[in-house]
C-alpha positions as CSV (number, residue, x, y, z in Angstrom):
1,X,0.0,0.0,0.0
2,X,2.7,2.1,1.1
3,X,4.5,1.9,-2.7
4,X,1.1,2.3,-4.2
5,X,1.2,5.7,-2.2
6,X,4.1,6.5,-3.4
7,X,3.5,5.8,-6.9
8,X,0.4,8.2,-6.8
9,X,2.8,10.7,-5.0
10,X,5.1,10.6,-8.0
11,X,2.7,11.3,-10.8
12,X,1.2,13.7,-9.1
13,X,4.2,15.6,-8.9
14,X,4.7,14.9,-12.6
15,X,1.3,16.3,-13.4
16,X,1.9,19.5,-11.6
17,X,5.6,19.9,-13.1
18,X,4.1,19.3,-16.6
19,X,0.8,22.0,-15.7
20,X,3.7,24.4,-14.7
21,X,5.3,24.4,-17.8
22,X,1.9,24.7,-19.9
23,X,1.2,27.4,-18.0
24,X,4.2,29.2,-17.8
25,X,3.8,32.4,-19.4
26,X,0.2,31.7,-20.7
27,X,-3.1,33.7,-19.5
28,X,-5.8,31.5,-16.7
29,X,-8.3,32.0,-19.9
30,X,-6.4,30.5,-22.6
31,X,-4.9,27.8,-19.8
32,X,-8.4,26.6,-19.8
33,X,-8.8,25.7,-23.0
34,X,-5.9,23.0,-22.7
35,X,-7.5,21.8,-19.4
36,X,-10.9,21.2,-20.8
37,X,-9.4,19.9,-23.5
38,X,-7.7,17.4,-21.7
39,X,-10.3,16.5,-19.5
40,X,-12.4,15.8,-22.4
41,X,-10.1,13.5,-23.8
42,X,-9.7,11.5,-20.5
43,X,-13.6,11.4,-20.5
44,X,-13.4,9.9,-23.9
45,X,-10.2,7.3,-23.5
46,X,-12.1,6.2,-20.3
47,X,-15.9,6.0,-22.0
48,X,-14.0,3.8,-24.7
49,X,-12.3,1.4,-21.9
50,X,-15.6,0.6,-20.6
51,X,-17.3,0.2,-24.1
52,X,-14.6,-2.0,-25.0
53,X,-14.6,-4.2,-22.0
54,X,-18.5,-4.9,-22.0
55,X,-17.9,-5.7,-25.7
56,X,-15.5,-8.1,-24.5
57,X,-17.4,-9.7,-22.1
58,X,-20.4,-9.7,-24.3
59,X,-18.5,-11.6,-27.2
60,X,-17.0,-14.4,-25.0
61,X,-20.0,-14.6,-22.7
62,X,-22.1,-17.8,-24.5
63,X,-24.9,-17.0,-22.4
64,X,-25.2,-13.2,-24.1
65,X,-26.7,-12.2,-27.6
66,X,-23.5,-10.8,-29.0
67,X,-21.6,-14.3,-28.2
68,X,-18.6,-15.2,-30.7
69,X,-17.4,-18.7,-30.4
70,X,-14.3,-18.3,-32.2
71,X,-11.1,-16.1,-30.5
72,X,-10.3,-14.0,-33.7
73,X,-13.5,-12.8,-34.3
74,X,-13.9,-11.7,-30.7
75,X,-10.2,-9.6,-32.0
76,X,-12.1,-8.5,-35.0
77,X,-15.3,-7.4,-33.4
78,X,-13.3,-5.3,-30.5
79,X,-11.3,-3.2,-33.4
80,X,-14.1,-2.9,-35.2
81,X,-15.4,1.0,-35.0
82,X,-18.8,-0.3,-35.8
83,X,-19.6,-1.9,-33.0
84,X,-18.6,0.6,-30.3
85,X,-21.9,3.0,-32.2
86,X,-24.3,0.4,-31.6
């Protein structure tokens, strides 16, 4: 637990060196443009995680509609854009 700690510790400090140097010489209103920007991305890398891993679930669950028996078809199915609209 304690490394885990320390772990968080050290990106954090990361993060705040790396929002120090965005911000550097850079006005709080155009700043907030990169924030948001940011944010949004993590919003959408995180939506697509969990998207991705109920696909995954779906396809090698038999008991589910979207069951596929066969491994590389599961593959094909998860990098298949398609299938992360429906």
């Amino acid at each position: 637990m304690a490394k885990k700690k320390e772990n968080n510790r050290s990106v954090e400090k990361t993060l705040w060196a790396s929002a120090d140097k965005l911000r550097k010489n850079m006005d709080a209103a155009e700043y907030k443009h990169i924030v948001l920007g940011l944010i949004f991305l993590k919003y959408i890398s995180d939506a697509f995680e969990e998207k991705y891993e109920q696909l995954k679930l779906d396809f090698e669950n038999p008991e589910s509609e979207w069951y596929i028996k066969e491994p590389d078809a599961q593959y094909g199915a998860l990098n298949d854009r398609d299938e992360y609209r429906g």
